[in-house]
N, C-alpha and C positions, 0 to 999 in steps of 0.2 A: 143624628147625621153629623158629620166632618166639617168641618170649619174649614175658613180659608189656608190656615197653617197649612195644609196637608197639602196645599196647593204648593205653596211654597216653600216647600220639605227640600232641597237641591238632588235630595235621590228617592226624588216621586217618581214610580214607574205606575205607567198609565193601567196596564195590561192588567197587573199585581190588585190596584185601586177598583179595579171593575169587578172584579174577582171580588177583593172582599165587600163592596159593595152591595152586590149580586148572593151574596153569603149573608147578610148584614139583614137585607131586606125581607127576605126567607125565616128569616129566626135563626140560624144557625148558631149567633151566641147566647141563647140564652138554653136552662138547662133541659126545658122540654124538646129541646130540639128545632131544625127545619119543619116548618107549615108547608100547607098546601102551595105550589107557585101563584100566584097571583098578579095577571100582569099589568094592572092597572095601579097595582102599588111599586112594582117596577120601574112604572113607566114614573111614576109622581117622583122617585127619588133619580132617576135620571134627568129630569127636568131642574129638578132641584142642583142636585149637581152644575149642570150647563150654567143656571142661570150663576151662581156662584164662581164659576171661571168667566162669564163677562165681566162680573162686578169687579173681579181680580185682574180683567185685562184692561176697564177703563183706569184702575188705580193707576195700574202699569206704565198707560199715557201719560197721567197727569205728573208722573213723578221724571218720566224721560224727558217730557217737554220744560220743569223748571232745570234739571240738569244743563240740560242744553244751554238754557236761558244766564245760566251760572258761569258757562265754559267761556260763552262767546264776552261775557265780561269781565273774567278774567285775563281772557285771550287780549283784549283791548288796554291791562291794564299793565301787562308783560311788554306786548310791544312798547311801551311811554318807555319803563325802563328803560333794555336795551338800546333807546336812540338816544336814550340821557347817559349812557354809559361809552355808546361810540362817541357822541362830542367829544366827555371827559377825556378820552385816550387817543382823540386826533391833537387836543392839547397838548397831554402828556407828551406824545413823539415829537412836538412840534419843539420844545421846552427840552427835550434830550438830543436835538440836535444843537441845537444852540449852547448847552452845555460840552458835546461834545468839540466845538468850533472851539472852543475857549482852551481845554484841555490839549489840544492839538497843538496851540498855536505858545501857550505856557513848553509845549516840551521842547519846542525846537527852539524858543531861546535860549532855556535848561541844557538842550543839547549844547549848541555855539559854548554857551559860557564855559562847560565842561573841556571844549577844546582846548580853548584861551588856556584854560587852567594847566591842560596837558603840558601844554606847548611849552608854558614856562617851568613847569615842575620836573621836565622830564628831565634839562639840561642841566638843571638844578642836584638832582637824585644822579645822576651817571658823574657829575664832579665830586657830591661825597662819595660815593663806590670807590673812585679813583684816589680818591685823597686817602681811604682807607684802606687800600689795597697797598698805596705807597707806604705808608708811616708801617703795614705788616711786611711787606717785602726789608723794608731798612733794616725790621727790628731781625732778619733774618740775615743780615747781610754784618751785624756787628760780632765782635769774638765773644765767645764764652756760651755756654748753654743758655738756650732761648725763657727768658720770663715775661709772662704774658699771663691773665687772669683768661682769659679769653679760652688760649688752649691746655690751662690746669682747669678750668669749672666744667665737671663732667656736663651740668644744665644747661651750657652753652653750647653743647658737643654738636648741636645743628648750626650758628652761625659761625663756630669755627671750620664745619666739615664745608659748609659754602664758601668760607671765608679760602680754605685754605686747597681748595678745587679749582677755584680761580686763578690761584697764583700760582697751582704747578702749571697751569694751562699757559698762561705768561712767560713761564718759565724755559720753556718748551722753545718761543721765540728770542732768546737771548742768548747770544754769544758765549759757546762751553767756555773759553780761554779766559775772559774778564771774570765770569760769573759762576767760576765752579763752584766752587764754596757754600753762595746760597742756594745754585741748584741743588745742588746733594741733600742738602738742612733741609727744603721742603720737600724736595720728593721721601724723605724719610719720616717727615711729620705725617705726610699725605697717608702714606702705608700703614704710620700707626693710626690713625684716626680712622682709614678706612677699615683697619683691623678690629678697634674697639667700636665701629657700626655693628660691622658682622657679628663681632661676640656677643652685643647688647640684642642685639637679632634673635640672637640662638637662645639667650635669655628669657625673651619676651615669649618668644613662641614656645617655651616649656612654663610658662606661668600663666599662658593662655590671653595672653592680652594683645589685641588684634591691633584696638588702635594705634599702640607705639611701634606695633610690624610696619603696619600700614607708612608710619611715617618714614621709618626707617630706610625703607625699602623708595621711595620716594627721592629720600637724601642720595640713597644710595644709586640711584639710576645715572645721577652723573658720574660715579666715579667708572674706574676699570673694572676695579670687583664687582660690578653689579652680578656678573655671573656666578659667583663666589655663594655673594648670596641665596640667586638660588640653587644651586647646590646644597647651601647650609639648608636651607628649607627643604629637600629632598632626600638630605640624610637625618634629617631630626623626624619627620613626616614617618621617616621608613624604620625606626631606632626602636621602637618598639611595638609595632605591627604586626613582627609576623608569630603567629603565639602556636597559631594551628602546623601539624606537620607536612598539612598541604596546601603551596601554595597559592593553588587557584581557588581556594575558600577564602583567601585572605585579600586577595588581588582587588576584586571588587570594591568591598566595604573601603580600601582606602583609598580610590580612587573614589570614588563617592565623596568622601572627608576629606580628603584632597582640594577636589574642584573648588567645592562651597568657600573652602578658606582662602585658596590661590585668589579667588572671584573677589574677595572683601579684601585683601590683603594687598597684590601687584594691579599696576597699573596696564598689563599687559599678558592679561591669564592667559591667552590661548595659547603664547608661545610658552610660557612656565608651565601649564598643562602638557603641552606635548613634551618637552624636555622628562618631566617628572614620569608619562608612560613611557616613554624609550628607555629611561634608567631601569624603571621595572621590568620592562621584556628582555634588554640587553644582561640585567644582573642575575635578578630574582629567578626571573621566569626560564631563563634559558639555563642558567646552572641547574636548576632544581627537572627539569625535562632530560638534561644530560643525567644530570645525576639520577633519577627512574630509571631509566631506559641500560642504563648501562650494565644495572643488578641483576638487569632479567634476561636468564640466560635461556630460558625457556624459551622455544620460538612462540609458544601458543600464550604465552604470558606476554610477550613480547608486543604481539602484535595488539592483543587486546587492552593492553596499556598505553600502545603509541594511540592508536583508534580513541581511546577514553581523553588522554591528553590533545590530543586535535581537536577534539568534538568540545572539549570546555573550553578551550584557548579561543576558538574560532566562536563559541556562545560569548564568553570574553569581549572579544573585539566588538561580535555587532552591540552588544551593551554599551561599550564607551565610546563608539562611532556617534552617537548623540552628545559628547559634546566638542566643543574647538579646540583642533589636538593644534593651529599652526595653521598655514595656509601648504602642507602638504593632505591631501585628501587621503592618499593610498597610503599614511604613515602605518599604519595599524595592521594592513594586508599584506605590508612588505615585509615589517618585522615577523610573523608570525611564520612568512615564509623562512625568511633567515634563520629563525632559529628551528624549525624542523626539514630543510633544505634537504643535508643528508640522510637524514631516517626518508625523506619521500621519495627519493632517487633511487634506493634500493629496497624500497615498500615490495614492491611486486616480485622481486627474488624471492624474497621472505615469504613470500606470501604464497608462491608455488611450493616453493621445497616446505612448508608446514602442511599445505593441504594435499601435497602427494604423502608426505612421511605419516600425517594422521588416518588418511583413508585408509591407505594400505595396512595400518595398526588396526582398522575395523576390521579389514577381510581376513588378517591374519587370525586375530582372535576369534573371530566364525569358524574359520577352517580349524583352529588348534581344539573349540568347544567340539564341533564335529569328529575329533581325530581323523583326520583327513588332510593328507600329504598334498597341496597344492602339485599337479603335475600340467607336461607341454600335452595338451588332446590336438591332433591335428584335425581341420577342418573336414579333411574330404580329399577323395581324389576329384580333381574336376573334369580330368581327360572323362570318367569313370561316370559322372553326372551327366557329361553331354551326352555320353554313348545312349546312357539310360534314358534320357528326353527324348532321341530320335525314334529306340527301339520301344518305349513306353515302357519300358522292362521292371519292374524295381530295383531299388539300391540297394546292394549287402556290404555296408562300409563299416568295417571291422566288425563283423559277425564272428570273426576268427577267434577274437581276442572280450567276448561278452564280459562284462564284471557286472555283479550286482548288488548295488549300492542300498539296497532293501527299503527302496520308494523314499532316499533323500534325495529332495531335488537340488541342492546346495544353491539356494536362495533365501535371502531372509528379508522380509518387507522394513521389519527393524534399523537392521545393518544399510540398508538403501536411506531410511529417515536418516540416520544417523550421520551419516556421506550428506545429504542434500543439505542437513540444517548445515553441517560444514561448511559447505559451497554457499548456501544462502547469507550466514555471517561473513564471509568473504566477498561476497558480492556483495555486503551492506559498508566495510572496512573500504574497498574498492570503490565507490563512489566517492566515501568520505576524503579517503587518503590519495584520490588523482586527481591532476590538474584536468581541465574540461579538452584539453588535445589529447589525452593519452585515457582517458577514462574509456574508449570504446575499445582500446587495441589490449587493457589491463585484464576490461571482462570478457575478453576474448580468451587470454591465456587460462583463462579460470576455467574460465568452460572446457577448454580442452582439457583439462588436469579431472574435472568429473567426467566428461566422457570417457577417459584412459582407464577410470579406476571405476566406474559406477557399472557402463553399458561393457567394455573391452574385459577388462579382470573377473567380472562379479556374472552381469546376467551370459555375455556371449560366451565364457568360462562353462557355464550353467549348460546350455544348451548344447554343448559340444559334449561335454559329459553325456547329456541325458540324449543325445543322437547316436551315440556311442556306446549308450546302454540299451539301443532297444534291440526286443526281439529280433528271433530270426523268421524268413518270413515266411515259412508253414510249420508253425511250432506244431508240438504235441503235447503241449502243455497248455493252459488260460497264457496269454501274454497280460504283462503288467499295465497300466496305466497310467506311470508314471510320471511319462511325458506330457500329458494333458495339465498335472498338477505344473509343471517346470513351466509351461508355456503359458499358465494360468497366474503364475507370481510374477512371468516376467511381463505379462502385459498392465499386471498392477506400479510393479517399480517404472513401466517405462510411461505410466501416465499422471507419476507422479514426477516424473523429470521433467516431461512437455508442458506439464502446472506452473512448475518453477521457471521455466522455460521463457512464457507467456508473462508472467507476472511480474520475476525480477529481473531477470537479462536483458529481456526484450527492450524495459526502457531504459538501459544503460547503452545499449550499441543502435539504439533509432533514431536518428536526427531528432531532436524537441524544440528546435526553433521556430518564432513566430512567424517567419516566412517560410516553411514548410507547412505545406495545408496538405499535400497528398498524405495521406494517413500509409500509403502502400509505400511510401519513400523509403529507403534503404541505405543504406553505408554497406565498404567493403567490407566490416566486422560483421554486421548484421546477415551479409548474404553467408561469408564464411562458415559463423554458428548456423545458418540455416540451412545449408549444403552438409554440413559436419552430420550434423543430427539425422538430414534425409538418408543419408551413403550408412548410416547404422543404420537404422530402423530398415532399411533395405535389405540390409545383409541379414538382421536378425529373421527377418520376415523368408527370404531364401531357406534359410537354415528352418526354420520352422514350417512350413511349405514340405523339405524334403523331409523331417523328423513326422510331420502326419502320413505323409505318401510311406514311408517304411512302417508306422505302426498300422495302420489302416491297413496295408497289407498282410501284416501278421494277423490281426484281426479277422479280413479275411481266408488268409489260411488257415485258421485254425478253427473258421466254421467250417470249412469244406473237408476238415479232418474230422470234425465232428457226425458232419453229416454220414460223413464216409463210412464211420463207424459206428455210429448208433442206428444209422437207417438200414433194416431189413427189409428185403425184396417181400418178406409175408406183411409186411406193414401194408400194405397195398392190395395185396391178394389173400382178404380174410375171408375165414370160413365163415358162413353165411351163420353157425350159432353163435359165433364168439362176439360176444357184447362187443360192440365199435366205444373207442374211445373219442375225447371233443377234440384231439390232438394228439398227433404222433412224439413217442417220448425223445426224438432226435430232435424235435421241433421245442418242446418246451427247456431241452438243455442249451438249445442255438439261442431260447428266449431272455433265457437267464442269463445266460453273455450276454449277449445285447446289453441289456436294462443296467448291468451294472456300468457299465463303457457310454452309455447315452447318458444317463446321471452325470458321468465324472466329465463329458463333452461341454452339458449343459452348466452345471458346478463352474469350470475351469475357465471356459471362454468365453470370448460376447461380441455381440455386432457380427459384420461380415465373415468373422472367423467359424463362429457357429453355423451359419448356412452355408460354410463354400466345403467343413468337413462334415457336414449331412450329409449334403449334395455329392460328395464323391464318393461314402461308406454307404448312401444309399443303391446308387448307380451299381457298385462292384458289388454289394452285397443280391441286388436281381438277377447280376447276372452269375454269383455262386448258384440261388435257388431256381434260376431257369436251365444252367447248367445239370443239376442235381437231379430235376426234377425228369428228363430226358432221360438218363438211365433207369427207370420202372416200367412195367407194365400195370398198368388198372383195372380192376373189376369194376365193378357198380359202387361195391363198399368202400373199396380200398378208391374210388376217385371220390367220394366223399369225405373220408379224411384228410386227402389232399388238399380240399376245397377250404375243409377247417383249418389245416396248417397254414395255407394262405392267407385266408381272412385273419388268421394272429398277428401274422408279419405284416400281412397291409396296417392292422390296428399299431404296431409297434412304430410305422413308419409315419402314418397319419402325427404323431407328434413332431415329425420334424418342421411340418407345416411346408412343404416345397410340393406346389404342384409337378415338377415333371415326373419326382420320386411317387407320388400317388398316380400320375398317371402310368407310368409302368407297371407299377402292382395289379392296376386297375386291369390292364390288359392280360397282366398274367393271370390274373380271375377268373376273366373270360375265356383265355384259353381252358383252363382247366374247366370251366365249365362245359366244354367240349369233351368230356370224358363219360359225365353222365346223363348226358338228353340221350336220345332214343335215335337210334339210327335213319331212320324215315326222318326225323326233321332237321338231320345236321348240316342238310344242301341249304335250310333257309336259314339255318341262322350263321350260316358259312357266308351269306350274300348279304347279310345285314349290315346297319350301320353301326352295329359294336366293333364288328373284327374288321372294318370297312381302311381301316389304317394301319392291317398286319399282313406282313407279307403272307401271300398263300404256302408259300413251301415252310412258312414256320407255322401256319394253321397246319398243315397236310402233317406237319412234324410231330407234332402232338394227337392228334387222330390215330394215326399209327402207335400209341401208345395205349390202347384200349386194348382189353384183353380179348371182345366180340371184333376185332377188326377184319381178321381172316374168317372168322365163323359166319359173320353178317356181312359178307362180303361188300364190306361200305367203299372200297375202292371203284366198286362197279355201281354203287348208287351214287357216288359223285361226278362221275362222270357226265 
């Protein structure tokens, strides 16, 4: 059996324990195996058990109850402490205040005494000043060159430069006429002395020694040249700096090296920092921007150079805007404006006459790859467009004069990227390089310059051409379908304009202030480009409109020539041995046009363009084959292949997916089904709900076209 350990295992599981208990009892560890169950030796080792976990729970007590007994006396011997430790420390503050009463009362007679001291020391120190101020002015007022230990000991060169600061300042208030003589002698001593500060200056700081700048510079704040000085610090700073051939790589770093030392060095860095960047933007940086700029006679070089030089000058600025240029804020914004003032004032000329002279270089070199002589295509007559909208009539505009271009559409998706990334780096220069009042009126001009040369030159060029190429409108030839493909690239380029449109223009000509919450808010730029863009896409849309309505037309002419000529009047009236075919061969040559013209529809176009020229090639194409279909007579046979040349063209049409085009085929089904029911039932299915929404004189119309009509006198069974 288990001992108490097992009890007290910390990952005794109870469940696990009964289990092998239960195992245990059985024989299961020994090698003969499990015995019979037995439940009375079960029961003996589950007793067993139990009692072994009370013995284990009274332990349990005994040992939580001296714990206890342990806490509560420690706990009693914790708190003694702490009340012996708060005395101690109500002493302790008591004993630090009384010390500090003492220390209070020692300073402020410390202090008094200190005054006393002043009081008399100070009258004291200002009569020797005076005394020694007088005995140096004397010695400057006798003849002959000045001898003085004072200002020959270069290690004195600080209480001489004090010494002798004071006295041109005195000097200053003494009568020129008595006192020329030693004025002149010290204001000349002054100049030299503040000369050999400077020089010792310019010294220190190429040997790197901070402290004697430090002093120097200290000495040197009373004098006049204190400016002098820093100047001398601004050209030793800058003396060997610039290594790189460009200066805005080198601007940084010592401006960087700069600060740190200005900070340890003057008693008054921020104004010696801002002096030190003005020299740099006024000298460095402005000669060296002039000097770029002036090389590049390229306008596209030009601009991408000025664009690059803004963009670091202006990274530049907000870099050193962290530290105190001076107590002007805008020092930094102003100069940058200064020095590129004139390049930004005539940014936007440059900016136009590059991206017209570069666009125009794309379309020229398309048309020269093409050999293809840019020429003037006129639009259209319009007088000639109205006439035709009122009469429905189609257009023949320049039928006279056909060329054929052998299916180039003189479009290129290329040439359009090639234009917009233009436009798009111009619109990114364009932000960069205008002030926030001219930046909506900049990307305005821009946009015009790719409307003029993207939509006006390239796709409305395109369409004029390919309006211009189409068929005439009842060829006797397949008409091309070329215009599908023309109409098919320009809906690509122009929705790759309306992209760029949305994405970069948009937020350069849209209010973005945080008091504009209307998202629909607008500026005049804003509405202008949106006006611009609708008044094309309108025109292109007209002109596309009228280029489907003249091909659709040839299209249809040239089935109804088709028809005209492949369909034999015996197609219809066959002899009762001649094998019937599943379709008339005028019907599978109309099929075969089609299919190739719906491909190049479906291929070419998208969205509403696709359903509006279904929807009109379906319309005019029912009404060639309801026209068509009127000039035969039918037999039995010949109105069953009818039936099947129908059911093709419904199947051909079913792709367009437009009910009203299925509902018309659907009808014309049924008429034609009127050709081969049986004479006795064509009064009921005359009065049914199929033909129930066709006029009777076009049922009556078709009835009449059975060849039993006068034989079975069906005129007198309808009655």
């Amino acid at each position: 059996m288990s001992a108490l350990q097992d009890f007290e295992n910390p990952e005794f599981d109870s469940q696990q324990y009964v289990e092998q208990l239960a195992w245990r009892v059985l024989g299961g560890d020994r090698k003969e195996g499990p015995k019979v169950f037995d439940p009375h030796r079960m029961l003996g080792a589950f007793q067993e058990s139990i009692e072994m976990l009370k013995q284990m729970s009274e332990r349990m007590d005994d040992k939580i109850k001296r714990v206890e007994e342990d806490l509560q006396t420690e706990t009693k011997a914790h708190s003694g402490r702490i009340s012996t430790l708060q005395d101690s420390n109500k002493m302790a503050f008591v004993h630090f205040q009384e010390l500090d009463d003492r220390i209070n009362s020692v300073a402020t007679k410390v202090v008094h005494l200190g005054d006393q001291l002043e009081g008399v020391n100070t009258p004291r120190a200002r009569d020797d000043e005076a005394q020694t101020l007088i005995r140096y002015f004397a010695k400057f007022t006798e003849p002959g060159p000045l001898v003085d230990d004072l200002f020959s000991d270069p290690f004195q060169i600080h209480t001489a430069a004090d010494v002798i600061q004071k006295l041109q300042l005195i000097s200053q208030e003494l009568p020129q006429e008595q006192f020329e003589k030693p004025k002149q002698r010290i204001q000349e001593r002054y100049n030299k002395i503040e000369e050999d500060l400077i020089a010792e200056f310019r010294a220190s700081y190429r040997m790197g020694d901070k402290g004697r700048m430090k002093e120097l510079t200290s000495i040197l704040t009373h004098f006049k040249g204190y400016n002098r000085c820093i100047d001398a610090f601004i050209e030793e700073s800058q003396s060997h700096a610039f290594i790189i051939s460009d200066v805005c790589e080198d601007l940084l770093p010592i401006c960087e090296q700069a600060n740190e030392l200005v900070h340890e060095v003057f008693s008054s860095p921020e104004s010696v920092m801002g002096r030190f960047v003005l020299n740099l933007y006024e000298s460095k940086l402005q000669e060296y921007v002039k000097t770029t700029l002036k090389v590049e006679t390229d306008s596209e070089a030009y601009l991408k150079r000025l664009s690059l030089l803004y963009r670091r000058t202006s990274a530049l600025t907000r870099s050193l805007e962290e530290y105190r240029l001076g107590s002007d804020a805008h020092l930094l914004s102003r100069l940058t404006k200064h020095i590129f003032g004139e390049y930004l004032d005539s940014y936007i000329e440059r900016e136009q006459s590059y991206l017209a002279e570069k666009m125009n270089e794309y379309l020229e070199m398309y048309y020269k790859m093409l050999n293809h002589q840019k020429r003037h295509v006129a639009p259209g007559d319009r007088l000639q467009e109205f006439q035709a909208f009122l009469t429905k009539t189609p257009l023949n505009i320049g039928t006279s004069q056909h060329i054929d271009y052998k299916g180039e559409t003189f479009l290129s998706q290329e040439v359009a990227i090639n234009i917009l990334n233009e436009s798009k780096q111009a619109f990114k220069r364009c932000q960069l390089l205008s002030s926030p009042s001219n930046l909506a009126d900049n990307a305005q001009m821009i946009f015009m310059v790719l409307m003029k040369y993207l939509c006006a030159e390239h796709i409305d060029y395109a369409l004029n051409l390919g309006i211009h190429t189409l068929p005439l409108p009842e060829p006797k030839t397949p008409p091309e379908r070329y215009f599908f493909e023309t109409v098919g690239q320009a809906n690509a380029i122009f929705h790759l304009l309306e992209k760029q449109f949305g994405d970069v223009l948009v937020p350069l000509i849209r209010p973005n202030s945080v008091f504009v919450s209307n998202l629909f808010s607008s500026t005049a730029q804003h509405t202008a480009c949106v006006d611009k863009k609708t008044q094309v896409m309108r025109q292109m849309e007209h002109k596309i409109q009228n280029g489907f309505d003249r091909l659709l037309t040839s299209i249809v002419g040239y089935i109804k020539y088709v028809l005209a000529t492949e369909q034999k009047k015996s197609d219809f009236r066959p002899e009762s041995e001649v094998p019937m075919a599943q379709f008339s061969p005028a019907c599978s040559k109309v099929l075969a046009f089609c299919d190739k013209h719906i491909d190049a529809i479906k291929r070419c176009l998208d969205g509403k363009n696709v359903s509006s020229v279904f929807l009109e090639f379906g319309i005019r194409f029912h009404r060639i084959i309801f026209d068509h279909l009127q000039n035969f007579s039918y037999n039995p046979r010949g109105a069953m292949l009818v039936i099947c040349d129908v059911n093709e063209y419904r199947r051909m049409v079913k792709t367009f997916q437009l009910p009203m085009v299925n509902s018309l085929f659907r009808m014309l089904h049924e008429l034609c089904n009127l050709l081969v029911v049986n004479s006795e039932n064509l009064k009921m299915i005359i009065n049914g709900e199929q033909l129930a929404s066709i006029e009777k004189s076009v049922i009556m119309s078709f009835i009449q076209l059975r060849s039993d009509f006068k034989t079975a006198k069906i005129a007198q069974q309808l009655r």
